[in-house]
C-alpha positions as CSV (number, residue, x, y, z in Angstrom):
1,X,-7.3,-20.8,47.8
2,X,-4.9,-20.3,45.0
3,X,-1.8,-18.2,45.9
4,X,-3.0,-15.6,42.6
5,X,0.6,-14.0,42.6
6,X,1.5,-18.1,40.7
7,X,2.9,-17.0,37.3
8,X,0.9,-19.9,35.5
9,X,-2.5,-18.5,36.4
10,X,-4.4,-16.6,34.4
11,X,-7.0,-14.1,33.5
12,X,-10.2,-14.2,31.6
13,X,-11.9,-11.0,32.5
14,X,-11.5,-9.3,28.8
15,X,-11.7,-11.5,25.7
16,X,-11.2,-10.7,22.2
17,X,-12.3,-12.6,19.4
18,X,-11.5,-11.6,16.2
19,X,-14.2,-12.4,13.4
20,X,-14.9,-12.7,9.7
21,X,-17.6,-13.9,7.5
22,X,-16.9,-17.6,7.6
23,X,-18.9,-20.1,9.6
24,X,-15.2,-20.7,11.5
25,X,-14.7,-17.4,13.5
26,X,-18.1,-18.0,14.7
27,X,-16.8,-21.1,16.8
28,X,-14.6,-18.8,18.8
29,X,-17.7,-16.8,19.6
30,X,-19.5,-19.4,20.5
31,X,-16.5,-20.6,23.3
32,X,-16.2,-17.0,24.2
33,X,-20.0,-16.4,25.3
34,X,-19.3,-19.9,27.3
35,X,-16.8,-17.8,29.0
36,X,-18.6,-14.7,29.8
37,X,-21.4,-16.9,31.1
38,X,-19.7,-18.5,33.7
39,X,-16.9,-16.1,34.6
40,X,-18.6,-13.4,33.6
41,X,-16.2,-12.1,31.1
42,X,-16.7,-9.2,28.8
43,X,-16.1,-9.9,24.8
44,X,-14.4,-7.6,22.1
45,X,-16.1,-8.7,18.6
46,X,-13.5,-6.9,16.4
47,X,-13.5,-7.3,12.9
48,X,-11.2,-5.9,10.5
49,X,-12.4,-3.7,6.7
50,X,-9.1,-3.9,4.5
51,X,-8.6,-0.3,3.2
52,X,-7.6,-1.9,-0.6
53,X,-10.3,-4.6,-1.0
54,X,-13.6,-4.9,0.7
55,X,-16.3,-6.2,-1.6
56,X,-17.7,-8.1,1.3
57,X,-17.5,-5.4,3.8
58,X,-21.9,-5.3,4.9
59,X,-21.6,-9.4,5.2
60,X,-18.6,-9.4,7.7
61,X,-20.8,-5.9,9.7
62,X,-23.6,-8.1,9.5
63,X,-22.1,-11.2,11.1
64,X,-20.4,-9.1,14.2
65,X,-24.0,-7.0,14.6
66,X,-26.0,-10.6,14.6
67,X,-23.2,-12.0,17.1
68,X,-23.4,-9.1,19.5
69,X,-27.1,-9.3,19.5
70,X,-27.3,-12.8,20.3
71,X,-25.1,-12.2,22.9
72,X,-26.9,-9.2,24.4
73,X,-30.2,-10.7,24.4
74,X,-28.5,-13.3,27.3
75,X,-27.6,-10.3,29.1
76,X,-23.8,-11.1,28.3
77,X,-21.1,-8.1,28.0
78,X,-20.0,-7.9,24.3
79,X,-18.4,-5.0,22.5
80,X,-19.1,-4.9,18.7
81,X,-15.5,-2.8,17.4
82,X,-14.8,-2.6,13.8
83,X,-11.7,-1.0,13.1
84,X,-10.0,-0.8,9.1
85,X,-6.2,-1.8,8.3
86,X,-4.2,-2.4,5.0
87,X,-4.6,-6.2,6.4
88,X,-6.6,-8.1,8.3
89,X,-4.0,-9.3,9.7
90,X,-2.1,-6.0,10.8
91,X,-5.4,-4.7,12.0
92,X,-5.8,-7.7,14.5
93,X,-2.3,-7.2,15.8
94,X,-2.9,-3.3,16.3
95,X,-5.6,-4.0,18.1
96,X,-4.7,-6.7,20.6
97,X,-1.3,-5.1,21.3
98,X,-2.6,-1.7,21.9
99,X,-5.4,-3.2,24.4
100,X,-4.7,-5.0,27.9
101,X,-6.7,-7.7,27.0
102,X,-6.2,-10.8,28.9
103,X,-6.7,-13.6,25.7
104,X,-7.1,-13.5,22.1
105,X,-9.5,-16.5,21.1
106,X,-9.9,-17.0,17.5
107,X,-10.4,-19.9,15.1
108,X,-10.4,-21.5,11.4
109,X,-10.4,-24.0,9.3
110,X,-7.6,-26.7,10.0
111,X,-4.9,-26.9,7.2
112,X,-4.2,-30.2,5.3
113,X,-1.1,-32.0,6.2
114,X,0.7,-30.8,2.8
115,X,0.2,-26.9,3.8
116,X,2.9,-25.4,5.6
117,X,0.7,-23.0,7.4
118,X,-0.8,-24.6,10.5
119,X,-3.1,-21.9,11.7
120,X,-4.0,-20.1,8.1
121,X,-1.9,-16.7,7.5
122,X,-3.9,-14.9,10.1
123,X,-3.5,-17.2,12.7
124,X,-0.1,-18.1,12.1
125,X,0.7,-14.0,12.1
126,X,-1.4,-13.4,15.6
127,X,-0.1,-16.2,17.4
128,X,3.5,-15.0,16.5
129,X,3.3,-11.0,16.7
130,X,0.5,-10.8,19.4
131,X,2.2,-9.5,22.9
132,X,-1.1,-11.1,24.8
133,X,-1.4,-15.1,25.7
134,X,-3.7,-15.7,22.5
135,X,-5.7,-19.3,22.1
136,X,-6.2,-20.6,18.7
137,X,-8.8,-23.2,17.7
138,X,-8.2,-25.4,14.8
139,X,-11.4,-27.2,13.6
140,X,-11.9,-30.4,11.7
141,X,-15.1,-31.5,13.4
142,X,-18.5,-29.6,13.8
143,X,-18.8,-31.4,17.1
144,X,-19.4,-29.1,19.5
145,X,-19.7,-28.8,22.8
146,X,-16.5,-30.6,23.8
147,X,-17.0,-33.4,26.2
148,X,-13.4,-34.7,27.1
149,X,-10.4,-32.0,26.8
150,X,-7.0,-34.1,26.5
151,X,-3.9,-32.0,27.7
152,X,-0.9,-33.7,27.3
153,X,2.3,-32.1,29.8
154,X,5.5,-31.6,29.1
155,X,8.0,-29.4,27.9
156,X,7.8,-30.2,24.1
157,X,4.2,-29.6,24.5
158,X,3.0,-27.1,26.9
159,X,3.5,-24.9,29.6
160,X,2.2,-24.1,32.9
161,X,0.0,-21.2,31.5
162,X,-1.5,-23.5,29.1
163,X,-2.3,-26.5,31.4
164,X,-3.9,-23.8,33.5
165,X,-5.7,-22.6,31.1
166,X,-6.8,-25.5,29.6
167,X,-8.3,-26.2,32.9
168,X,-10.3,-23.2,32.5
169,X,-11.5,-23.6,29.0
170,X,-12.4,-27.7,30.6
171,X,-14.5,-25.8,33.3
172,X,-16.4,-22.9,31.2
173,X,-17.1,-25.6,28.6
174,X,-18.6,-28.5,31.3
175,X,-15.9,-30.8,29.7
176,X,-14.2,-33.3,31.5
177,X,-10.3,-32.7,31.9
178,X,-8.1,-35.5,30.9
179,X,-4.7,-34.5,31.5
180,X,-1.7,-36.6,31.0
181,X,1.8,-36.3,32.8
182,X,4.2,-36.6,29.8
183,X,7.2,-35.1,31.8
184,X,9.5,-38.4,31.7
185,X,9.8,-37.5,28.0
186,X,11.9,-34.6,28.4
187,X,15.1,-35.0,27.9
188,X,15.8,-30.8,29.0
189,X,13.7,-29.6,31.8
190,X,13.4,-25.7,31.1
191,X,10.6,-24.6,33.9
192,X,9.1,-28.1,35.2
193,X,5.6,-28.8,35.8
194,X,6.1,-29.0,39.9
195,X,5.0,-25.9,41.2
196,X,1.2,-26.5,39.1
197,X,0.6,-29.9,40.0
198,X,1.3,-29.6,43.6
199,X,-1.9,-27.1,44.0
200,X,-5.2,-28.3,44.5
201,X,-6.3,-26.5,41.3
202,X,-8.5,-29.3,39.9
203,X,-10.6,-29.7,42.6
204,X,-10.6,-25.7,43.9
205,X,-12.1,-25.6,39.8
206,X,-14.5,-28.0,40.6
207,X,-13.5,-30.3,37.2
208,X,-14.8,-33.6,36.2
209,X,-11.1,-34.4,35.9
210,X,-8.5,-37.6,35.5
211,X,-4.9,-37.0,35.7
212,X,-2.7,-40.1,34.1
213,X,0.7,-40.5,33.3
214,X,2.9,-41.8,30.7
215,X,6.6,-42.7,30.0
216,X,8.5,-44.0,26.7
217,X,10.8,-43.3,23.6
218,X,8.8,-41.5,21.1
219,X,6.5,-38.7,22.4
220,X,4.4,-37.7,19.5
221,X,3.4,-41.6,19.2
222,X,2.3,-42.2,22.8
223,X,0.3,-38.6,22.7
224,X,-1.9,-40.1,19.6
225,X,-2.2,-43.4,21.5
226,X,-3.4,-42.0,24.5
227,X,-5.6,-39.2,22.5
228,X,-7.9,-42.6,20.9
229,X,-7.4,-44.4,24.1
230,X,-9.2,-41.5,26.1
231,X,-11.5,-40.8,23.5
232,X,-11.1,-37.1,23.8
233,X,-13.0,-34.7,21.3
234,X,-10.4,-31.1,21.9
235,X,-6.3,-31.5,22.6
236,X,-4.7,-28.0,24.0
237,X,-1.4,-27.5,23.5
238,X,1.1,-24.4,24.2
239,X,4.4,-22.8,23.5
240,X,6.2,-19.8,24.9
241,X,8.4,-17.3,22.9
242,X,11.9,-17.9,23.2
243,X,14.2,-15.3,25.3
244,X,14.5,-12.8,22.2
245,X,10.7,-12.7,21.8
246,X,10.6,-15.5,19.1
247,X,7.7,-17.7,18.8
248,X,8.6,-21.0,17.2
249,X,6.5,-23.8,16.7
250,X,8.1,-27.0,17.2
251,X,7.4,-30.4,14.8
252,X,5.9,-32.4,17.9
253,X,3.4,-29.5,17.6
254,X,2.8,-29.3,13.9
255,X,2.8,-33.2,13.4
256,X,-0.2,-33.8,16.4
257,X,-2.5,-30.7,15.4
258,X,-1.8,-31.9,11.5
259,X,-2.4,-35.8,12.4
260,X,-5.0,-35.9,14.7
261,X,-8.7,-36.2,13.3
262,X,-9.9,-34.0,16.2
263,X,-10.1,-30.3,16.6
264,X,-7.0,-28.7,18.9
265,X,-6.3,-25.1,20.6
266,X,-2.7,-23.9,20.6
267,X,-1.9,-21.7,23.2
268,X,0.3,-19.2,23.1
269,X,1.5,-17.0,26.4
């Protein structure tokens, strides 16, 4: 078995997926009860009444109410928690860092290429103030479920949370893992990618998986190469905050999940 004290793995036992009332939050749901069916992981359906301006306060109750009962009829654990904030945004953050909750999964519309938002104000807020890993889902297809996650590794890319993750997210979702050693890029290796790929974690997660490496000059080029090449549907990516707490996200980043005509998760630890 996996040695569970590895820093990389992680948990999944208590999920929180923040929700409005667009058709987009609902994705995250929909991944979430994936989730909770095969790992058996309980849900937090939180969603947020601004204290200044709620015109459309019954239709977001409504969507969390229909959600949870969905999701109760399957006999799956889900919390319905409505909470009110000056923001949505502020209320989100309150939440997840006052809880112990082991990944934010939320999700939205993609932004076009001109917008310099890559997540939408309340993703981009989450992902950088949120003290849990959080995993958000850009969309720009209604395709859904995934077949084929692509994960490209390295250290402009991902980390070792994130690859383990995105294993995960391959296994709850019956998707096949396609993940591609990109570490001959890096120029600076900061934590390495040894320590993950010498475990037996594919096959101890049972994955439909292929494992593929690539080498060259320009990194964002070969990832969008080898993203048609494979065919892929999803593309995970991560990042870690920097020593003083600082989450930056890089242009490789913001240039693939702007560029590419699929949807992506970033994940952030």
């Amino acid at each position: 078995m996996i040695d569970q004290q590895t820093s990389y793995l992680a948990k999944t036992d208590r999920i929180l997926v923040p929700m409005a009332k667009g058709e987009s939050s609902k994705k995250a749901f929909t991944i979430a009860t994936q989730f909770a069916r095969v790992l058996g992981s309980q849900i937090t359906a939180l969603t947020i009444k601004e204290e200044t301006k709620e015109v459309t306060w019954s239709q977001k109750v409504a969507i969390i109410m229909n959600a949870y009962k969905e999701a109760k009829s399957e006999g799956l654990n889900v919390i319905p928690k409505i909470q009110s904030s000056k923001s949505i945004k502020e209320g989100i953050i309150s939440e997840v860092n006052s809880r112990n909750y082991d990944l934010v999964l939320m999700s939205s519309r993609a932004r076009p290429g001109i917008s310099t938002s890559l997540l939408g104000p309340i993703g981009d807020y989450v992902i950088k103030n949120s003290k849990n890993t959080v995993a958000a889902v850009s969309l720009k297809r209604d395709t859904f479920p995934y077949k084929n996650i692509f994960v490209p590794m390295s250290e402009r890319l991902n980390t070792r949370k994130s690859v383990y993750l995105s294993a995960i997210f391959a296994k709850v979702l019956g998707a096949k893992f396609s993940l591609c050693d990109m570490t001959d890029f890096d120029k600076k290796k900061i934590h390495g990618f040894k320590t993950i790929m010498n475990n037996e974690i594919w096959k101890e997660l049972n994955l439909d998986y292929e494992i593929t490496k690539l080498s060259g000059e320009n990194l964002r080029e070969s990832v969008m190469n080898r993203l048609y090449a494979s065919s892929s549907d999803l593309i995970i990516l991560g990042l870690r905050p920097d020593p003083y707490s600082n989450v930056r996200i890089n242009s490789d980043i913001k240039r693939i999940m702007k560029d590419i005509p699929i949807d992506s998760i970033l994940i952030k630890r």
